[in-house]
N, C-alpha and C positions, 0 to 999 in steps of 0.2 A: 504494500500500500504506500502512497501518496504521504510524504512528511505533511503531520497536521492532520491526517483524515479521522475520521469516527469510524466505528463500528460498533453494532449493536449484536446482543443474544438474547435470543427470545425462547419462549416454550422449555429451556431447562434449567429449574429450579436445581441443582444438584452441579450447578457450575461455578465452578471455584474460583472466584477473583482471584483469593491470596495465592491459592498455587498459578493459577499462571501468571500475576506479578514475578511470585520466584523463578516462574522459569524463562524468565526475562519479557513476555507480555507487558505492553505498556498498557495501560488502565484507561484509555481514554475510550470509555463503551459506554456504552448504556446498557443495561440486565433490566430485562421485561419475566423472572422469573417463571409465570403462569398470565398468559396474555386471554386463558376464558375462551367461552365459546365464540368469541367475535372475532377472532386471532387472526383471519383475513384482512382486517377494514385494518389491525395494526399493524400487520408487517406491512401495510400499505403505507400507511403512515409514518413509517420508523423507511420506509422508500423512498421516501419523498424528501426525507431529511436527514441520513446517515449515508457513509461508502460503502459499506461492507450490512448485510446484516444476516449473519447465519441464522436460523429459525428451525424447530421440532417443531414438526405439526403435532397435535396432540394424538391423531390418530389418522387412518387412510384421507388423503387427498385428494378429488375431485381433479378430473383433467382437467376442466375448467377453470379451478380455482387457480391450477399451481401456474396454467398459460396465461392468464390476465397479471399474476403475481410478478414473472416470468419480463411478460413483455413492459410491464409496467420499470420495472429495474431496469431493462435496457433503455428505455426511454430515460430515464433518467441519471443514467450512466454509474449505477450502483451496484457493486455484487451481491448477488443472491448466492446463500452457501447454504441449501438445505441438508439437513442430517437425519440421515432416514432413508426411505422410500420419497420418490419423487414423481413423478410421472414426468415421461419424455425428458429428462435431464442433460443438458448436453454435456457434462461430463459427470463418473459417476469414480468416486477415491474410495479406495477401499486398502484398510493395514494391511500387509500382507506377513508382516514379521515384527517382533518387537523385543531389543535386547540393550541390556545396558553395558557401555565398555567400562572396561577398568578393574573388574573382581575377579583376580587370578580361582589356581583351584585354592579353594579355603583360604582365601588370603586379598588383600588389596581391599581399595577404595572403589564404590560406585562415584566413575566422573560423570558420565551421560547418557541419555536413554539415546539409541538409535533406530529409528523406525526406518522400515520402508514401505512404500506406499505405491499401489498399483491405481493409474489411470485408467477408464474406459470410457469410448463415446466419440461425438462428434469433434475433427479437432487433432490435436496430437495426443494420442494413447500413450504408456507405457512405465517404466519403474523408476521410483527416484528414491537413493535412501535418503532420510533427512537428521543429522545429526544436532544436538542442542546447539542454539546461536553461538559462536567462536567469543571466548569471553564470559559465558555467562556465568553463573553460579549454579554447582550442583545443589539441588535441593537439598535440607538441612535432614538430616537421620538423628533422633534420639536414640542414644544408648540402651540397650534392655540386656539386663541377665538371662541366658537360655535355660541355664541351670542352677 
């Protein structure tokens, strides 16, 4: 994204600010936790005045709904990142592995999570790993006795 831009998350309540602050996420969102059953008329809303706004629909989506959604963002030159089931999506990410570097056998430091991530759809397909931003900080671990 754009130095400066907004994004918003809507439909999930269980989305951690503080952890993706730490995992270097800048905070400049708006969190629509639970957007209700009107949740269309808001991610319109949150379209019309954010860059980015990923969204969980609460449940299946209407062709209808997700194409006026859809075109509405393009119109207004804002990403739509839905998470979920989408109807006609033109591209659709999916984890395909998830591993963190740095913990020998029985031994070392977790530095970073490393994911890779499969593309499909309209567009350029295909695998990118994505390692935590160069720089950031590992997430903090409290200490616990196993035994």
């Amino acid at each position: 994204m754009r130095e400066g831009a907004w994004a918003c998350v809507s439909g999930m309540p269980q989305f951690g600010a503080l952890a993706a602050a730490e995992a270097g996420i800048p905070l400049e969102l708006a969190l629509v936790p639970e957007p209700g059953p009107d949740w269309p008329t808001i991610v319109a809303t949150l379209i019309d005045g954010v860059d980015l706004v990923a969204i969980r629909p609460p449940g299946p989506i209407s062709p209808t709904v997700a194409s006026r959604l859809a075109a509405r963002a393009r119109q207004r030159g804002t990403v739509l990142l839905p998470i979920g089931e989408w109807p006609d999506a033109d591209v659709t990410l999916r984890r395909v592995s998830a591993r963190w570097e740095g913990l020998g056998n029985g031994q070392g430091r977790l530095r970073r999570p490393i994911t890779e991530v499969q593309a499909d759809g309209r567009g350029q397909a295909g695998n990118r790993t994505m390692p935590r931003p160069a720089g950031s900080k590992p997430p903090r671990l409290r200490r616990r006795q196993c035994w």
